[in-house]
N, C-alpha and C positions, 0 to 999 in steps of 0.2 A: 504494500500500500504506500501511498505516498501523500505526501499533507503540500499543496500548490499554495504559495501567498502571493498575491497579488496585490500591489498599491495601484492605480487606476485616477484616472481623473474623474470625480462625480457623477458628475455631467452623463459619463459611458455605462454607470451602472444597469440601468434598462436593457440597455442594449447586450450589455456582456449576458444579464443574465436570462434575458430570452436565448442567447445564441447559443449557450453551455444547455440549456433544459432543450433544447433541441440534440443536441448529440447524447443524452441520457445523463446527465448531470443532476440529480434527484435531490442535492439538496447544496447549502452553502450555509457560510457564516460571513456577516457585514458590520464591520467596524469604521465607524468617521473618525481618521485621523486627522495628524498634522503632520508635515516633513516639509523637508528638505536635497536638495541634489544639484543635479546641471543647474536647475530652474532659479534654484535659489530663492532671494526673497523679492516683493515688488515693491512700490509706494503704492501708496491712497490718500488720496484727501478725504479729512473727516470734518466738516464744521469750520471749511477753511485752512483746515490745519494739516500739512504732507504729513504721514506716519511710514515710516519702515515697516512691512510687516514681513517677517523673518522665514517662518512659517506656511507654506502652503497647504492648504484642502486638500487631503484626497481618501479616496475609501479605499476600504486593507478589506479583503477577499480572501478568507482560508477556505478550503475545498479538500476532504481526503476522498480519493478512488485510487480501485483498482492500478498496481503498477502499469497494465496494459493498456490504462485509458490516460494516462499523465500524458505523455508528447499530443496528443490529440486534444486536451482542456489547455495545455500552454499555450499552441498553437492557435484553437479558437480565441481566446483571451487578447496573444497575443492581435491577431488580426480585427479582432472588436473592438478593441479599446484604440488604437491607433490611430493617433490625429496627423503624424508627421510634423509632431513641433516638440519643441522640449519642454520635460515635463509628464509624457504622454505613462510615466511609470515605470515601476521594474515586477519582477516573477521571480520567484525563487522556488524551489523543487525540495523535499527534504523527505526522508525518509520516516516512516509507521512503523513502530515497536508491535503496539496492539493498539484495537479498537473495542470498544463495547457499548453494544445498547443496552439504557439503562431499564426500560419500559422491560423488555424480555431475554437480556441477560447473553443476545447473542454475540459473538465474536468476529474479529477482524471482518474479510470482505461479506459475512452478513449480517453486518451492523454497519455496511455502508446502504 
């Protein structure tokens, strides 16, 4: 099994997660972060006033499947989420000990 995180721009959320429940992607978990990278940070006027904001938006996407479905959920993600500007996010790939559902106590890939 493999646990896929994905940081994504907002905005792509919809989108990503029509395009994952289309290739059988049966469930996710969605966290609104903050960060930083290429994109760095921008200005804004608030009240007149320029502010640094350091910090960028974006949502953090963990996903565990089957090892055999990982390069096929990176792949969709990746190609979904894609603006072609910077910023557009990163994936990271990590490896499943075990899984367990809590409801009926079953294990690894059928507890996904």
């Amino acid at each position: 099994m493999k646990l896929i995180i994905a940081a994504i721009k907002p905005f792509k959320l919809e989108e990503v997660r029509e395009a994952l429940t289309a290739i059988g992607v049966r469930g996710m978990m969605v966290t609104e972060i903050k960060g930083f990278g290429s994109q760095s940070g921008h200005t804004e006027i608030y009240r007149g006033a320029e502010y640094a904001v350091n910090f960028v938006p974006k949502v953090k996407l963990e996903i565990v499947v089957s090892a055999a479905m990982a390069d096929q959920v990176v792949e969709t993600i990746q190609t979904t989420a894609k603006t072609d500007k910077i910023g557009d996010g990163k994936i990271f790939v990590l490896d499943v000990n075990q899984a367990v559902r809590v409801r009926t106590g079953e294990t690894n890939d059928d507890a996904l």
